[in-house]
C-alpha positions in Angstrom: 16.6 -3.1 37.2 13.8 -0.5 35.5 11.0 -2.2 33.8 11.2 -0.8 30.8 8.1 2.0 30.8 6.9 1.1 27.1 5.7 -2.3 28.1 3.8 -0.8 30.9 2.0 1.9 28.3 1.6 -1.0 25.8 -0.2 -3.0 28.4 -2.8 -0.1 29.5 -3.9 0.7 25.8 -4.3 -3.2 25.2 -6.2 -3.3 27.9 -8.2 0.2 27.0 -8.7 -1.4 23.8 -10.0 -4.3 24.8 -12.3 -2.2 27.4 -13.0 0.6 23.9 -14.4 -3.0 21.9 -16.5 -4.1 24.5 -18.7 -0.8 25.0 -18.3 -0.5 20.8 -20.3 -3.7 21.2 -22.8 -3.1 23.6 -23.2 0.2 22.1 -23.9 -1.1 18.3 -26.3 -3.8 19.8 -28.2 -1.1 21.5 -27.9 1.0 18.1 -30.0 -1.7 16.4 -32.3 -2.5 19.4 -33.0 0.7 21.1 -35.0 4.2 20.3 -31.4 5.7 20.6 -32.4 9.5 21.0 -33.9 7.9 24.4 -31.8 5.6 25.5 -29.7 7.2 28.4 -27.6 4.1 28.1 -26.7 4.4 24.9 -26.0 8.0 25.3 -23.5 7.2 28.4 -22.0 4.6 26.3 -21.3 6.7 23.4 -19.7 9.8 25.5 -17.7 7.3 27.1 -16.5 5.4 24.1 -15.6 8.8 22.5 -13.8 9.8 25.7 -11.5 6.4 25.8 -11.1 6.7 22.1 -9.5 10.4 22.5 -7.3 9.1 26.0 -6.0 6.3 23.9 -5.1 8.5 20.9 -3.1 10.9 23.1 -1.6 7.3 25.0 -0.4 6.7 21.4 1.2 9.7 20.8 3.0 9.6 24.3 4.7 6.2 22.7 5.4 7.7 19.7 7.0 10.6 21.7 9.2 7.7 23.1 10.1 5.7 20.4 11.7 8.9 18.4 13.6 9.4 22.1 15.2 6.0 21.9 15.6 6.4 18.3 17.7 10.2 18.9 19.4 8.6 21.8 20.5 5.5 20.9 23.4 5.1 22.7 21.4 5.5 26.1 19.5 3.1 25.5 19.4 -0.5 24.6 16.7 -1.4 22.0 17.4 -3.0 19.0 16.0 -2.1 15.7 13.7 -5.2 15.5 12.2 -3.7 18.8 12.3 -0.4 17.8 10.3 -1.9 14.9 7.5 -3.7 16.8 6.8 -1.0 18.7 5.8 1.2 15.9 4.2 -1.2 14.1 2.0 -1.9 17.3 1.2 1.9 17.3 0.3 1.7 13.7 -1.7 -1.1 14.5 -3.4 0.3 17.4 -4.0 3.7 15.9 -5.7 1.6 12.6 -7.7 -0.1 15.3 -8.9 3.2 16.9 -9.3 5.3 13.7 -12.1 2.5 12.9 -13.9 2.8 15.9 -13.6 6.3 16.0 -15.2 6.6 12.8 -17.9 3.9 13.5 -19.4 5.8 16.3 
């Protein structure tokens, strides 16, 4: 049997998100602590908090991508409408999530 690719995708941009809020912390510490024009660190942290923010926004659209395939090809495959469901409301949710960072930094 296929594991069914969704869950892996869903996993990774937990996981990215999870990686996004930690640096989005660090970062807004060193934002209140730190001469920021000089601190390489927060530098680094903010290119790379910009460059996960723009990898998980084009992760999002690939599952959007996949959701409207299941939902044109129903027949192949087998996902009910309550799943079908939850996995745009977890993209909506996600993309909320990274539409505030985004903005914050």
């Amino acid at each position: 049997a296929t594991t069914d690719p969704y869950y892996v995708a869903k996993e990774e941009v937990q996981t990215a998100i999870k990686k996004v809020n930690e640096m989005h912390d660090e970062w807004k510490q060193l934002l209140n602590t730190e001469n920021t024009a000089k601190s390489t660190r927060f530098q680094h942290l903010h290119g790379e908090i910009s460059g996960e923010l723009r990898q998980l926004d084009y992760d999002l659209q690939d599952i959007t991508a996949t959701i409207s395939m299941v939902e044109d090809n129903r027949a192949k495959f087998q996902i009910t409408d309550s799943e079908i469901a939850s996995r745009k409301k977890f993209v909506s949710d996600t993309r909320n999530k990274v539409m505030v960072l985004t903005e914050s930094v």
